[in-house]
FIDREN-384435 format. One record per residue (C-alpha): residue number from 0; x, y, z. Coordinates in steps of 0.1 Angstrom, whole numbers. Each point is the difference from the previous one (the first is absolute). Layout:
N
    i      X      Y      Z
  NUM      X      Y      Z
...
END
This chain:
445
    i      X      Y      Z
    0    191    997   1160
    1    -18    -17     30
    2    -18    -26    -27
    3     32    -22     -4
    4     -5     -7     34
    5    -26    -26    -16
    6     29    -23     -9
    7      2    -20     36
    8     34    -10     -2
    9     12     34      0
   10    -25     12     19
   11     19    -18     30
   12     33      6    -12
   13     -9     40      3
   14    -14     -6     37
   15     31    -18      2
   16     19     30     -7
   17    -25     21     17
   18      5    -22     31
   19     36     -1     -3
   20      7     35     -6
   21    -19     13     25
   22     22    -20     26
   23     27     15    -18
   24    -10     38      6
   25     -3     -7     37
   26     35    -16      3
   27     10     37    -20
   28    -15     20     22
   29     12    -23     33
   30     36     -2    -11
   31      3     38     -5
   32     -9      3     38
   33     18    -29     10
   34     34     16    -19
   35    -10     36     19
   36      0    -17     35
   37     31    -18     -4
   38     20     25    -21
   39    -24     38      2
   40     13     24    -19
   41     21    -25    -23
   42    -32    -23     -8
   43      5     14    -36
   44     38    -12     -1
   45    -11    -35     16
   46    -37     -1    -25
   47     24      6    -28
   48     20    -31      9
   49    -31    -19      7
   50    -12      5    -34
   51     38     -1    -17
   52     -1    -37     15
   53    -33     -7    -16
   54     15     10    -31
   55     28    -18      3
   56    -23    -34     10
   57    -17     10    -33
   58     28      4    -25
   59     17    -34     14
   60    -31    -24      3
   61    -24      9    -25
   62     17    -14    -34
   63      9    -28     23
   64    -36     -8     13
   65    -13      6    -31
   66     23    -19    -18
   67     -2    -33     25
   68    -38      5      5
   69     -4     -6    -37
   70     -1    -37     11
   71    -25      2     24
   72    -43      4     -3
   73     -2     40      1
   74    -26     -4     26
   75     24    -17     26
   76     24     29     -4
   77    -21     27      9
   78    -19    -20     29
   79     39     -6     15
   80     11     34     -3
   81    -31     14     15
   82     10    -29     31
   83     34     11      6
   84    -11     35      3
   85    -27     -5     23
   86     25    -13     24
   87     27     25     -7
   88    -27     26      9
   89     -8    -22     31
   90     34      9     17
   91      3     39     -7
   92    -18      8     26
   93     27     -8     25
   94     29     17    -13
   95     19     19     19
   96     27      8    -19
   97      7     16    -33
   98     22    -26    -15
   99    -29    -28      8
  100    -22     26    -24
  101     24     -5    -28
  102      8    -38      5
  103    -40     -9     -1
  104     -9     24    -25
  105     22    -16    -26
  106    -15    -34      5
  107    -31     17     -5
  108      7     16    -30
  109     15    -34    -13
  110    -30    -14      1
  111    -16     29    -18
  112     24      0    -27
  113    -16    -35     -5
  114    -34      7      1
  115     -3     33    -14
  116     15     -8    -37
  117    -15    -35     -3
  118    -41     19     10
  119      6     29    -26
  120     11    -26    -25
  121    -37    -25      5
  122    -22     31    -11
  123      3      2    -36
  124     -5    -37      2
  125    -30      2     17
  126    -12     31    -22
  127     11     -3    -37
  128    -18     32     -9
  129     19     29     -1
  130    -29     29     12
  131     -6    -27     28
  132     40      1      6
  133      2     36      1
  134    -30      3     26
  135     14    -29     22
  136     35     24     -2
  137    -20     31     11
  138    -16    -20     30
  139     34    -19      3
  140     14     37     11
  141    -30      7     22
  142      6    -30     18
  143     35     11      3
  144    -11     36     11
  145    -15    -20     30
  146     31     -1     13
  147      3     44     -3
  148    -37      4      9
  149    -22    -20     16
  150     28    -23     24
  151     10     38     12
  152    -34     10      7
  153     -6    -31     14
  154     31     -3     20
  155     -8     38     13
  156    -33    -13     17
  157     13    -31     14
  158     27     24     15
  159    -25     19     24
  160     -2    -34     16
  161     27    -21     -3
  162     42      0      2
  163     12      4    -38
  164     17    -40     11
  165    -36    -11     -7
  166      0      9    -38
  167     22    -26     -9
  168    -24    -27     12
  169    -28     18    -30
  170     32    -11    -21
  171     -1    -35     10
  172    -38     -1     -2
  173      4     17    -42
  174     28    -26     -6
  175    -16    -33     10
  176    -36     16    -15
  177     21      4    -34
  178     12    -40      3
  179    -40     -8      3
  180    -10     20    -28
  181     23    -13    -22
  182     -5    -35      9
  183    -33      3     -7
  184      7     18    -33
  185      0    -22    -35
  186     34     11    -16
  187      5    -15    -37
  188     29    -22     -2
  189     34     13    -18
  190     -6      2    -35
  191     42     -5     -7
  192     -5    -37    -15
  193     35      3    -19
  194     28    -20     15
  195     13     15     33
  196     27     24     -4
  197     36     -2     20
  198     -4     21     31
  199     25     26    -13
  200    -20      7    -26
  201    -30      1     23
  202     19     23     22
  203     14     30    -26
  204    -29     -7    -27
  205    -21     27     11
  206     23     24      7
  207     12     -4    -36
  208    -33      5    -15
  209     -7     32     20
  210     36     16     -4
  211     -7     -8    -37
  212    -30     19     -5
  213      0     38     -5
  214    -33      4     15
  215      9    -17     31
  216     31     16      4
  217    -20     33     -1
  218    -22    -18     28
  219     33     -6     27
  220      9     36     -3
  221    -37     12      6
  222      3    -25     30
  223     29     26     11
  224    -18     28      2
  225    -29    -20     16
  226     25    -12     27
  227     16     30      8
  228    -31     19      5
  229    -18    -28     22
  230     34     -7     21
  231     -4     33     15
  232    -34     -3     11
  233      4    -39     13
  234     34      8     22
  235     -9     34     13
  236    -33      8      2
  237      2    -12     38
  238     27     22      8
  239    -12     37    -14
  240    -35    -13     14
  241     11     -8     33
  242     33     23      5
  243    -12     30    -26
  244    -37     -2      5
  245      3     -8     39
  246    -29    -27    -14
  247     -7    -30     17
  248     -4    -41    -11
  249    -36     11    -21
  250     14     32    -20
  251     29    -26     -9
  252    -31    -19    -17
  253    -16     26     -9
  254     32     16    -24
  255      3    -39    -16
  256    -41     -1     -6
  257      6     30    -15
  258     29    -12    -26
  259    -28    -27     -5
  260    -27     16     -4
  261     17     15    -36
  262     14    -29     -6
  263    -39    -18     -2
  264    -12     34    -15
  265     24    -13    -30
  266     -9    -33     -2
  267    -37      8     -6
  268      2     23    -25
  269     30    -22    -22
  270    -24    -26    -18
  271    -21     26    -19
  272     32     24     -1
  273     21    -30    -18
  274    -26     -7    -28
  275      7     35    -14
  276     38      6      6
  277     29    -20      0
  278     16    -18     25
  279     35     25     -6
  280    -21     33      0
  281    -21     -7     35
  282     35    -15     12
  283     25     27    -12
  284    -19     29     13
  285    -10    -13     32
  286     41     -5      3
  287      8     32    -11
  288    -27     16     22
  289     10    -22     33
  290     37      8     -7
  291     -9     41      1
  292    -24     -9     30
  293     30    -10     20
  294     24     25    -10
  295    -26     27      9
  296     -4    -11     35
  297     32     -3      6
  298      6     38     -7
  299    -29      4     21
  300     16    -19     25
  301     36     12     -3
  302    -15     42     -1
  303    -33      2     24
  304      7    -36     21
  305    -34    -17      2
  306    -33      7    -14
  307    -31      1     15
  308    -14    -32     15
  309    -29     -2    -29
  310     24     10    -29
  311     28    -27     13
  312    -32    -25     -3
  313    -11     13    -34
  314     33     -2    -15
  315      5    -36     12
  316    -33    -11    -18
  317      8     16    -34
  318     34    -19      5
  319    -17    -29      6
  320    -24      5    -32
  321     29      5    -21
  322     21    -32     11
  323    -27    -21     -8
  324     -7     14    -34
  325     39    -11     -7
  326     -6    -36     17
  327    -35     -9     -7
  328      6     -4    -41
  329     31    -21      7
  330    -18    -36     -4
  331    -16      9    -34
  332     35      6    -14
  333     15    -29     14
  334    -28    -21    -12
  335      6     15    -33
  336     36     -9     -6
  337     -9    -36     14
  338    -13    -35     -8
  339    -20    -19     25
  340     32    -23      6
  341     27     26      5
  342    -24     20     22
  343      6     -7     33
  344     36      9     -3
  345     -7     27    -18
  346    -18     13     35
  347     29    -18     15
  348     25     25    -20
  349    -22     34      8
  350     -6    -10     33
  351     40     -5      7
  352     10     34    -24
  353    -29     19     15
  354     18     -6     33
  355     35     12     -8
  356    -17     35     -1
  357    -14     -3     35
  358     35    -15     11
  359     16     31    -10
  360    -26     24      9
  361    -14    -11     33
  362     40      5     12
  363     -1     36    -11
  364    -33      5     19
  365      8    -11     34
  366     41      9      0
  367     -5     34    -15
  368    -35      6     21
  369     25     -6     31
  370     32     12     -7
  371    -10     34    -25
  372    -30      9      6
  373    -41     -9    -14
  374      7     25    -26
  375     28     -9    -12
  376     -9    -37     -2
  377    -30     10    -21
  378     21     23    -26
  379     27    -29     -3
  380    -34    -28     -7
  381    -14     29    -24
  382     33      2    -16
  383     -2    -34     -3
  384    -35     -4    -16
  385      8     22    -23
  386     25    -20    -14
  387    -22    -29     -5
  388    -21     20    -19
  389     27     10    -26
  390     11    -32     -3
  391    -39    -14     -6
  392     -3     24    -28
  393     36    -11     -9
  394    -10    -40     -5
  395    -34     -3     -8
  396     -8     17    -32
  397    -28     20    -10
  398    -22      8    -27
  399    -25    -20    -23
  400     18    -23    -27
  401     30      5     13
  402     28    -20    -16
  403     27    -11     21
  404     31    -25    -12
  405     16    -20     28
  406     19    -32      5
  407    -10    -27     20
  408     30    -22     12
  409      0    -29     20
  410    -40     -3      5
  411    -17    -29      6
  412    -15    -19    -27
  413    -31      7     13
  414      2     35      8
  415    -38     17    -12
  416     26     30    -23
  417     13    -37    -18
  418    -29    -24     -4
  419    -10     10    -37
  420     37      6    -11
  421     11    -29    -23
  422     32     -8     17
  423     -6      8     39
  424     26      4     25
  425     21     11    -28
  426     20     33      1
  427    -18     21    -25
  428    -17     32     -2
  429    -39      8     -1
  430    -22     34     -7
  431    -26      3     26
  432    -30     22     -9
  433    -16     19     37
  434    -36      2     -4
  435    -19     24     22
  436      1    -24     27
  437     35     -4      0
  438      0    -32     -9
  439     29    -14    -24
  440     -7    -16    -30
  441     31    -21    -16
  442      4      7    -40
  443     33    -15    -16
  444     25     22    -12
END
């Protein structure tokens, strides 16, 4: 895995991430205790709004940005976003109120709803090969696990010296370290040569390609069950820490390192995992095994109360392992039901869908944490991953050689499901053979 890291350019687009992230898991960990000082035993209820307005920022901006920074060198974007972040991050340490939280957080995420879809986009243009795609996923996701793991852990030692205000100056510091990087990064220009298309078109292309595609659809309600698990965790991990534990600022980072720590667990052992079973098998059962995870512990929770401190802490990294055996395979697929043109808003269109189930379920975490009870909360989000897992096995079929008989209608001409058929764009129907990578294969009938 570690030898792609031989290609420079994305070399520093990973320390990029790295950089980035790592800023990222510190402003985590400091706006949970910023939201329990100015809110205490409601932090969950005002985390849960926090990160319903970063969904929101999400959904709205990121066809948009992707769609308008289409125009501009990709390189530019990223370094921009990365600016306007940095000085978002600059200001949270003097807020004092809980509706300053939610106003800078969504410029924040605006500007992450930029960069985020537009980085995940230059990597298969920077490495063609798919085993070198599938290892820069896997270290993709332990970048991301960063943010569970090792900006905790970190953010637990700074704490034995510091005020928690201070973390959000190591998220300045990862933003603006992310803008070097890339600068200094060599990113391959656009390959989209054709004519430019209308912005509407740039805008809903992606989400008409994804919706389009079985195996995608079976993605978004895998993202479901993803989401509804890791809401929990994200929105009230601080409160049964610090009001159900008695814990204090480091056992807060310790419970996320721990969520991590299974998450990275995941991540190393996917490459090898993913050359000898499909993407649907590793992805399916880790759903259906995360969804029963979170139903069990909320029968835990709703009969005995809490469990013991190291039990609470194993339970949160086998959550975390399973989550990111649901997200980690995600870019392969998409790559897989894209060309290079139509990929960034491919990203664009999972990025945005991805985040309608967070929109729903980070809500559920914090208002029904609050207001019912942790229990509760968890069996409603269990509830809820378990119907993303019926509907996964619903939309994305299964078994080698299927045959499956749809209808495309109104496609773009250069949808990848229309390039071969001799009259594209039309409304017609095609056969589309699965092979054991669950890839689709157009035959005319």
């Amino acid at each position: 895995m570690i030898e792609i890291l031989k290609n420079p350019a994305y070399a520093r687009l990973f320390a990029a991430q790295v950089i980035a992230l790592t800023g990222t898991g510190l402003l985590t960990v400091g706006l949970g205790l910023l939201a329990y000082d100015l809110a205490g035993d409601r932090a969950g209820a005002v985390l849960g709004t926090v990160f319903a307005i970063k969904m929101v920022a999400y959904l709205g901006l990121a066809p948009i940005a992707s769609a308008v920074s289409q125009r501009w060198p990709r390189k530019r974007v990223l370094i921009g976003a990365d600016i306007v972040r940095a000085l978002i991050a600059l200001m949270l340490p003097f807020i004092d109120a809980v509706w300053q939280i939610y106003l800078l957080i969504f410029v924040l995420q605006a500007a992450s709803a930029t960069f985020t879809p537009a980085f995940q986009a230059t990597i298969p243009n920077i490495l063609p090969d798919d085993r070198d795609y599938t290892r820069a996923l896997s270290l993709s996701r332990l970048a991301y696990d960063l943010e569970n793991l090792l900006s905790p852990a970190l953010a637990g030692l700074l704490l034995a010296f510091i005020s928690y205000h201070w973390l959000f100056a190591g998220t300045v510091l990862g933003f603006a370290g992310s803008a070097a990087l890339v600068l200094m990064a060599t990113i391959p220009a656009t390959l989209a040569k054709s004519p430019q298309r209308p912005f509407l078109d740039r805008l809903t292309n992606g989400i008409i390609i994804y919706t389009a595609t079985p195996m995608l659809r079976g993605l978004l309600a895998l993202n479901l069950t993803a989401a509804a698990a890791g809401a929990f965790v994200l929105v009230n991990t601080v409160v049964i820490v610090r009001s159900g534990y008695l814990g204090d600022d480091t056992g807060v980072a310790l419970a996320l390192a721990a969520f991590g720590c299974g998450s990275m667990l995941s991540a190393l052992m996917l490459p090898r995992l993913l050359d000898r079973i499909s993407d649907r098998k590793v992805m399916v059962s880790a759903g259906v095994s995360l969804a029963g995870l979170t139903l069990l512990q909320s029968v835990y929770l709703l009969v005995y109360g809490l469990p013991p401190w190291i039990v609470f802490l194993l339970a949160w990294g086998l959550s975390g392992l399973l989550y990111a055996a649901i997200l980690t395979p995600s870019g392969r697929l998409l790559r897989k039901s894209s060309h290079a043109e139509d990929r960034p808003a491919l990203f664009a269109a999972q990025f945005t869908l991805s985040h309608v189930c967070w929109l729903v379920t980070y809500p559920v975490a914090g208002f029904a944490g609050s207001v019912l009870g942790m229990g509760e909360a968890m069996a409603i989000l269990g509830v809820i991953a378990g119907g993303g897992i019926v509907l996964a096995i619903m939309v994305w079929p299964s078994g080698d050689g299927l045959v499956l008989e749809h209808e495309h209608r109104d496609l773009p001409p250069d949808h990848p499901h229309l390039r071969d058929h001799p009259a594209p764009g039309a409304r017609h129907r095609h056969v589309f053979v699965i092979d054991d990578e669950h890839r689709a294969w157009p035959t005319h009938g």
